[in-house]
N, C-alpha and C positions, 0 to 999 in steps of 0.2 A: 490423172495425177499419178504418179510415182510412187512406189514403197518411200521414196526417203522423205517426201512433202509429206505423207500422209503422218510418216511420223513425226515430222517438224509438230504440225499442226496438233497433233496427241500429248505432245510434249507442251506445247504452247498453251491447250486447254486445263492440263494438270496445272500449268503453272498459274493460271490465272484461278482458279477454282481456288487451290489452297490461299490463295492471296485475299479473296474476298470471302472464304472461311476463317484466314488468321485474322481480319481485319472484324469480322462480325464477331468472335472469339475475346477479342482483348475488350471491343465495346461492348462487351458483356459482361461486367463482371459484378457480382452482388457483394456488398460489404456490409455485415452489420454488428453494430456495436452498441450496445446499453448497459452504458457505466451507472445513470441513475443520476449523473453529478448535475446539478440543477445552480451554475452560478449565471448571477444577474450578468449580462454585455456591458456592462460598465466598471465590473470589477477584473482590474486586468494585470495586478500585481501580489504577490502573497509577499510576508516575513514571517521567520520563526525565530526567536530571542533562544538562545542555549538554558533546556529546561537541570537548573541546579540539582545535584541531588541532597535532599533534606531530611530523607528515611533517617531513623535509627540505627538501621546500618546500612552502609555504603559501599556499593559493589561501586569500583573504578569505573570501568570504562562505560557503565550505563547512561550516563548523562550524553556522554557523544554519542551511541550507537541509536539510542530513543530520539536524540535531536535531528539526527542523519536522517535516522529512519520516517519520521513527519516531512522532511522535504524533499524526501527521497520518491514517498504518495503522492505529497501536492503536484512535484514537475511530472511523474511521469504517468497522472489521470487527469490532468486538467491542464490549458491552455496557458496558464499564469507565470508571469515574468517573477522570478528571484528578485527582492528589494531587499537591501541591509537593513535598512530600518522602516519602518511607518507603511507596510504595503497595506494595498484596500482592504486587504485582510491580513489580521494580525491573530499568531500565536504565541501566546506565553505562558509557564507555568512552573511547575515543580515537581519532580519526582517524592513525591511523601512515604512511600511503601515499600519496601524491601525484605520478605520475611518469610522462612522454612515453619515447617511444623508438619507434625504425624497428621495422617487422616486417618490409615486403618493402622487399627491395633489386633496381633495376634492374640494368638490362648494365654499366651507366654508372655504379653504384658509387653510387646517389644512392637513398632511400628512396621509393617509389612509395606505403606507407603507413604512416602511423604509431599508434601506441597510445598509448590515457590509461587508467593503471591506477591504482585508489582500493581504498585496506587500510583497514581498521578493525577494530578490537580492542575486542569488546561484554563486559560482566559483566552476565548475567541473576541477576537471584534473585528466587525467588519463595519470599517468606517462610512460605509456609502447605503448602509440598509442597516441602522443600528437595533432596528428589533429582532436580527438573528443573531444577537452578541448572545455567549453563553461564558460562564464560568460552572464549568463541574466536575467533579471527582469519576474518575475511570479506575476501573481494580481488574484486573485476570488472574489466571493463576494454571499451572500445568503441574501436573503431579508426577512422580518417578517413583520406580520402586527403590527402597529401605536400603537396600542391599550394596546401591550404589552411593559410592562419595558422590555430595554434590558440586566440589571442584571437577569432577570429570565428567558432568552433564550441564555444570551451568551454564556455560556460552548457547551451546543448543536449546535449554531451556529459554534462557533470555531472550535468544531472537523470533522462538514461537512467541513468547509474552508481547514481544514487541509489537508484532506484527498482528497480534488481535485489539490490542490497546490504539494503535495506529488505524487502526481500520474503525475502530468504534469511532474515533476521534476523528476521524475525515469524513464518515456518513452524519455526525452528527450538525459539521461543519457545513456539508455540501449536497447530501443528499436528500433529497423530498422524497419520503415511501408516503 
């Protein structure tokens, strides 16, 4: 055989080698994921009703950013189609809470931090297993320091609140610990 066969064939065996390595390669791959979310195979459509705000006081844009924020979890941790109205699961509710106040007070009688506290009052039902229907009150709350206006931390505040009110309220909805 010839220098240049010999290297055909060298070239020929690398090529085949990598080919049944990239091929053992791709059908290998491990994926794992444990969301926890525990819905029955027959419930295959959610709705959320736009939760009004009813606090005493009334921050604007919370009612959207809270209702966004619920079907923003359901689509993108569970399987379930978007329904305008009557899905196999249904949310509805209210914002009730909306409220600052001091936590620490200094020497000097002045608030070193204060708290933003957000209620909401959810009605789940799920029409096709109606013994996991709940109706109940959710509260959070994150604290800032004194120092700052809370026009220039509220947005960031509200979307942490939201986002722990949103998660109490879809584990309660969907998850089996």
């Amino acid at each position: 055989m010839n220098r240049r066969m010999k290297e055909i064939y060298r070239h020929i065996r690398l090529v085949v080698v990598l080919m049944v390595l990239s091929q053992a390669l791709s059908s290998c791959t491990v994926s794992y994921r444990f969301t926890g979310v525990n819905i029955s195979p027959e419930v295959l459509t959610y709705s959320v009703q736009y939760f009004q705000n009813r606090a005493p006081v009334v921050q604007a844009q919370l009612s959207q950013v809270f209702t966004d924020a619920l079907m923003d979890k359901i689509q993108n941790n569970t399987s379930l189609d978007l329904a305008n109205d009557g899905g196999d699961v249904q949310f509805s509710g209210e914002i009730t809470g909306y409220a600052t106040r001091p936590t620490a007070i200094t020497g000097d009688e002045t608030a070193a931090r204060n708290r933003l506290t957000i209620s909401v009052r959810v009605k789940y039902t799920n029409v096709l297993e109606p013994d996991l229907d709940y109706d109940s009150s959710f509260s959070r709350y994150e604290d800032y320091d004194a120092s700052q206006n809370l026009t220039d931390v509220e947005n960031l505040l509200i979307e942490m609140i939201v986002e722990y009110l949103i998660e109490d309220i879809f584990n309660k909805a969907f998850v089996s610990w």
